[in-house]
N, CA, C and O of each residue as an XYZ file, in Angstrom:
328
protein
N     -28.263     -1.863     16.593
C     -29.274     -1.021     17.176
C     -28.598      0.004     18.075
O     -27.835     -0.462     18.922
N     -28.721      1.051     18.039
C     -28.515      2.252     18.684
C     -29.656      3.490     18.882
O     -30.256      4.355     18.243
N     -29.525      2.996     20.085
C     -30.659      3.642     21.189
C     -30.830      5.397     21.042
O     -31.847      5.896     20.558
N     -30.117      5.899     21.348
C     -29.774      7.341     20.801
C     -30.128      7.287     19.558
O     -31.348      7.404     19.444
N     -29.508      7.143     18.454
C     -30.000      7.504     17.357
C     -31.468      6.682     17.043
O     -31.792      6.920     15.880
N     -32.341      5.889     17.644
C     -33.460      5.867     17.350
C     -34.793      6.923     18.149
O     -35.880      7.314     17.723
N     -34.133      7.101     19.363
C     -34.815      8.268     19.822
C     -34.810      9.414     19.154
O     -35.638     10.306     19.339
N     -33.626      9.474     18.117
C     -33.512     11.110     17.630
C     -34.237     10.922     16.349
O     -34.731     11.914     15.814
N     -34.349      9.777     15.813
C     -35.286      9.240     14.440
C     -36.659      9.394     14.860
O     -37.534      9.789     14.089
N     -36.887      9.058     16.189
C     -38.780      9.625     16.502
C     -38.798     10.780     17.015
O     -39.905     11.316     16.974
N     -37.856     11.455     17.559
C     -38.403     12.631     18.149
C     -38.333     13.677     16.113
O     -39.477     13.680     15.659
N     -37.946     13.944     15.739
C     -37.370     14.597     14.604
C     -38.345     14.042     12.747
O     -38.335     14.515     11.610
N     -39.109     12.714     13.491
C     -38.977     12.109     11.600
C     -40.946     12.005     12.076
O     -41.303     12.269     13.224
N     -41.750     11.678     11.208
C     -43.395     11.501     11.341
C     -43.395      9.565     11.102
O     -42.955      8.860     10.193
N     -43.922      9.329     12.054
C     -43.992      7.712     11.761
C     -43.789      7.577      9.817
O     -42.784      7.177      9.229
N     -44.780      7.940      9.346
C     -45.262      7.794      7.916
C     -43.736      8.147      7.304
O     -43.371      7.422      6.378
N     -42.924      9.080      7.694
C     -41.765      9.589      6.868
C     -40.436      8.371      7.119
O     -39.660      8.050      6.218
N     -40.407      7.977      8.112
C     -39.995      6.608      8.798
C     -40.126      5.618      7.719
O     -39.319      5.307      6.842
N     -41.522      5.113      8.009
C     -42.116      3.796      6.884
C     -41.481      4.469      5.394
O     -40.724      3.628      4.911
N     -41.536      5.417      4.730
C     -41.151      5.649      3.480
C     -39.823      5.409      3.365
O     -39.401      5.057      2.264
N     -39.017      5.539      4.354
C     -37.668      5.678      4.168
C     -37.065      4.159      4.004
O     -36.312      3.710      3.140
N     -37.661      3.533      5.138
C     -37.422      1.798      5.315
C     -37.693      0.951      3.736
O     -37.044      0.046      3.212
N     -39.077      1.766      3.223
C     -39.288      0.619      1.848
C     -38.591      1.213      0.856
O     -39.050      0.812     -0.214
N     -37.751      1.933      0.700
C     -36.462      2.696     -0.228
C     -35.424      2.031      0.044
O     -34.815      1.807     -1.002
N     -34.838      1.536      1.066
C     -34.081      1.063      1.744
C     -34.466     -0.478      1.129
O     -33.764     -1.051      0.296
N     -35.407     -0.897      1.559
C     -35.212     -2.236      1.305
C     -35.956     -2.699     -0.329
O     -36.458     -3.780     -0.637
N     -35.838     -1.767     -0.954
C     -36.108     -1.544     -2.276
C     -34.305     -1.777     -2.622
O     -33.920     -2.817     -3.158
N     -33.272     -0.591     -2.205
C     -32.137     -0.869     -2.345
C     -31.644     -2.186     -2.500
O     -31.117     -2.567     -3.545
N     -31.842     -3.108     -1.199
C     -31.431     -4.125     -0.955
C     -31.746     -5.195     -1.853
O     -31.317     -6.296     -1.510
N     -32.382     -5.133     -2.902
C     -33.012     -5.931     -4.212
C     -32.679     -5.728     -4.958
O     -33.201     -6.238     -5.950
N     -31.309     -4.642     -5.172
C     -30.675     -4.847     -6.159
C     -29.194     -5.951     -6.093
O     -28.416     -6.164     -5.163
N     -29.233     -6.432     -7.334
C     -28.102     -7.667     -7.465
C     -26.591     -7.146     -7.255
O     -25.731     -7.933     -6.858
N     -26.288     -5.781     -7.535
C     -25.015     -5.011     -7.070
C     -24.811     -4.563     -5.897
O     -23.805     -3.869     -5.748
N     -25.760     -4.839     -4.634
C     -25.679     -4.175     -3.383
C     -24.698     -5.661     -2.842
O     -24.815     -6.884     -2.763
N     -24.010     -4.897     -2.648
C     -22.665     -5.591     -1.544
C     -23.099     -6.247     -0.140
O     -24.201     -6.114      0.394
N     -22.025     -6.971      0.338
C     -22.422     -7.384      2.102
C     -22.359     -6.845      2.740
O     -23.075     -6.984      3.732
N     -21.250     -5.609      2.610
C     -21.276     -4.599      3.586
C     -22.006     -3.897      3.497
O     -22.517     -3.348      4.472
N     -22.408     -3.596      1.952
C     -23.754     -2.531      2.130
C     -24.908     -2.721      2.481
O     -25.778     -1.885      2.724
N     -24.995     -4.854      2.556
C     -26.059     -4.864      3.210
C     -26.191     -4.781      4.832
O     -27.116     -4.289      5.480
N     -25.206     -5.295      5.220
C     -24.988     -4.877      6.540
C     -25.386     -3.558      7.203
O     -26.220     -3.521      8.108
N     -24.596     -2.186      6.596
C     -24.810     -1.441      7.346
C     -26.595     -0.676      6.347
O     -26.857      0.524      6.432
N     -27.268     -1.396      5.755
C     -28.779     -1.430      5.161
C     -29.297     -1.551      6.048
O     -30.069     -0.691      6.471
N     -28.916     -3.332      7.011
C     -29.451     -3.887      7.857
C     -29.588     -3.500      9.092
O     -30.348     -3.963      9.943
N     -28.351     -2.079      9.236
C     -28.498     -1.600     10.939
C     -29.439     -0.366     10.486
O     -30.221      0.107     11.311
N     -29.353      0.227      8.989
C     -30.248      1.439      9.357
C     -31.892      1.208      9.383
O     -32.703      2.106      9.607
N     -32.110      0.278      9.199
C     -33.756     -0.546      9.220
C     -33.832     -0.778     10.522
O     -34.686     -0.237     11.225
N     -32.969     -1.584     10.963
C     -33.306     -1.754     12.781
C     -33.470     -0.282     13.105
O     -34.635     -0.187     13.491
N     -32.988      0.737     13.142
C     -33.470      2.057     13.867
C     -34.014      2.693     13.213
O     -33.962      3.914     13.359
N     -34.511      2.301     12.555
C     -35.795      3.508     11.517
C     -36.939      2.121     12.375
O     -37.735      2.517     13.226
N     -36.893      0.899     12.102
C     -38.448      0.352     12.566
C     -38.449      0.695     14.349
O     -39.447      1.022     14.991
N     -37.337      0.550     14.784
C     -37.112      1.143     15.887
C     -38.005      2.181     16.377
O     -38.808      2.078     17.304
N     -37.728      3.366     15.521
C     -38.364      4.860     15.706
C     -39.902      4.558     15.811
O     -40.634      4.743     16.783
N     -40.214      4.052     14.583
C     -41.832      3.580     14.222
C     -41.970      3.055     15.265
O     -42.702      3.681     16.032
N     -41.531      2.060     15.668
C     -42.156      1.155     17.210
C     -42.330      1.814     18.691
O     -42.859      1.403     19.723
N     -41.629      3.060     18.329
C     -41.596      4.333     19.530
C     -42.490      4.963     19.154
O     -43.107      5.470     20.091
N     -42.962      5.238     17.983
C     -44.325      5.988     17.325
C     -45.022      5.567     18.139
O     -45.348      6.252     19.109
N     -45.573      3.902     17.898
C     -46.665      3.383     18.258
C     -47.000      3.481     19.530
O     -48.043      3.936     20.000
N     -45.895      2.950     20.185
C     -45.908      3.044     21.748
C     -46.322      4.351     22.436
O     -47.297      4.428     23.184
N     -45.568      5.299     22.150
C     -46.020      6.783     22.582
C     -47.287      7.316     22.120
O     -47.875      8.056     22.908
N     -47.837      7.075     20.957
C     -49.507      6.994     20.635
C     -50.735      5.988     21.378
O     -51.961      5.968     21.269
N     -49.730      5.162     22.194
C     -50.987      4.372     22.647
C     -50.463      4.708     24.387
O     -50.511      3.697     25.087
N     -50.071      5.765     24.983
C     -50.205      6.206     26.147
C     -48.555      6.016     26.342
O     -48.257      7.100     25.841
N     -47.721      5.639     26.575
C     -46.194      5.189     26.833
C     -45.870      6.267     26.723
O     -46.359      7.108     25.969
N     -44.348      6.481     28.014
C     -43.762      7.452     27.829
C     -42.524      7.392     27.064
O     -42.006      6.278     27.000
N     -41.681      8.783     26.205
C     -41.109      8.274     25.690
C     -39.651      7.139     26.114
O     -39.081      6.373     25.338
N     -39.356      7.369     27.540
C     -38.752      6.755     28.023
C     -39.266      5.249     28.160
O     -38.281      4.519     28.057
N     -40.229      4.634     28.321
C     -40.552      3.608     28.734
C     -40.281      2.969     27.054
O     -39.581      2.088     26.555
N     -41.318      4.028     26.544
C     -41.037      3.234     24.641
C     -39.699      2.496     24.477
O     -39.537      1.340     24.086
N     -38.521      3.638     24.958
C     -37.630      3.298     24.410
C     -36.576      2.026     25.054
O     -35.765      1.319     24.455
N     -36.960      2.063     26.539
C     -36.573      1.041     27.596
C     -37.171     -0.110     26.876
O     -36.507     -1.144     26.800
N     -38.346     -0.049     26.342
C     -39.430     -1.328     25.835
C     -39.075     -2.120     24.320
O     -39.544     -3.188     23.927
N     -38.197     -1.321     23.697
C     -38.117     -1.589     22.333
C     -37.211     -2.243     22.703
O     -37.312     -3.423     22.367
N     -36.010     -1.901     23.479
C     -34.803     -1.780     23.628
C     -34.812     -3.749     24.640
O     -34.095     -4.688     24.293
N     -35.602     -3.772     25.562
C     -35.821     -5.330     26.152
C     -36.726     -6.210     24.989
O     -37.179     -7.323     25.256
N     -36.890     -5.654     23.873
C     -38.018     -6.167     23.609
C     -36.418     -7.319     22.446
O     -36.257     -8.535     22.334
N     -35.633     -6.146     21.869
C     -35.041     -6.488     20.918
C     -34.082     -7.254     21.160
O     -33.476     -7.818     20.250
N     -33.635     -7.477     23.042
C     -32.415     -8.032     23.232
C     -33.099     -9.172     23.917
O     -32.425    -10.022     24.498
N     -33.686     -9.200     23.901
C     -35.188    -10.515     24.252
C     -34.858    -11.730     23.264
O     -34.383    -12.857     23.406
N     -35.426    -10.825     21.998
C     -35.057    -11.868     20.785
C     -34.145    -12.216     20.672
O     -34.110    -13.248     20.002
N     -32.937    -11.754     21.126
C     -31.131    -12.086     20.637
C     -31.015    -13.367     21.902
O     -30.407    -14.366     21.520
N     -31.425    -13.397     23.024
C     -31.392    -14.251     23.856
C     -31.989    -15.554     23.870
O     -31.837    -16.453     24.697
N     -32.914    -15.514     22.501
C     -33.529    -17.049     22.496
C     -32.734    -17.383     21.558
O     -32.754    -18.530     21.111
């Protein structure tokens, strides 16, 4: 996850153009020739594309974009801690 480049994925991309990109992506990942590394770095560009989307949401329901991104950002290292 990288913070910068998910801010620059919502300020720049439309939630909806986001979601299209992620199910291409993990359309990719269903094929039987995609590698570990390719799933790997699959797996970091999904964390900051749902990233972006989750800054969508937040900033549509009153949040600033700073807080969105402070919020995604505790939200995700939250989970790594349990």
């Amino acid at each position: 996850m990288k913070l910068p480049v998910i801010k620059h994925l919502q300020k720049n991309n439309s939630a909806e153009a986001l979601e299209h990109t992620i199910e291409v992506l993990e359309s990719f990942t269903e094929h039987r020739s995609v590698s570990e590394q390719e799933m790997d770095v699959v797996g970091e560009l999904i964390t900051n594309l749902c990233g972006a989307v989750e800054m969508h949401q937040m900033i549509a329901n009153g949040m600033s974009e700073k807080d969105a991104a402070n919020g995604f950002a505790q939200k995700v290292l939250g989970s790594i801690d349990r």
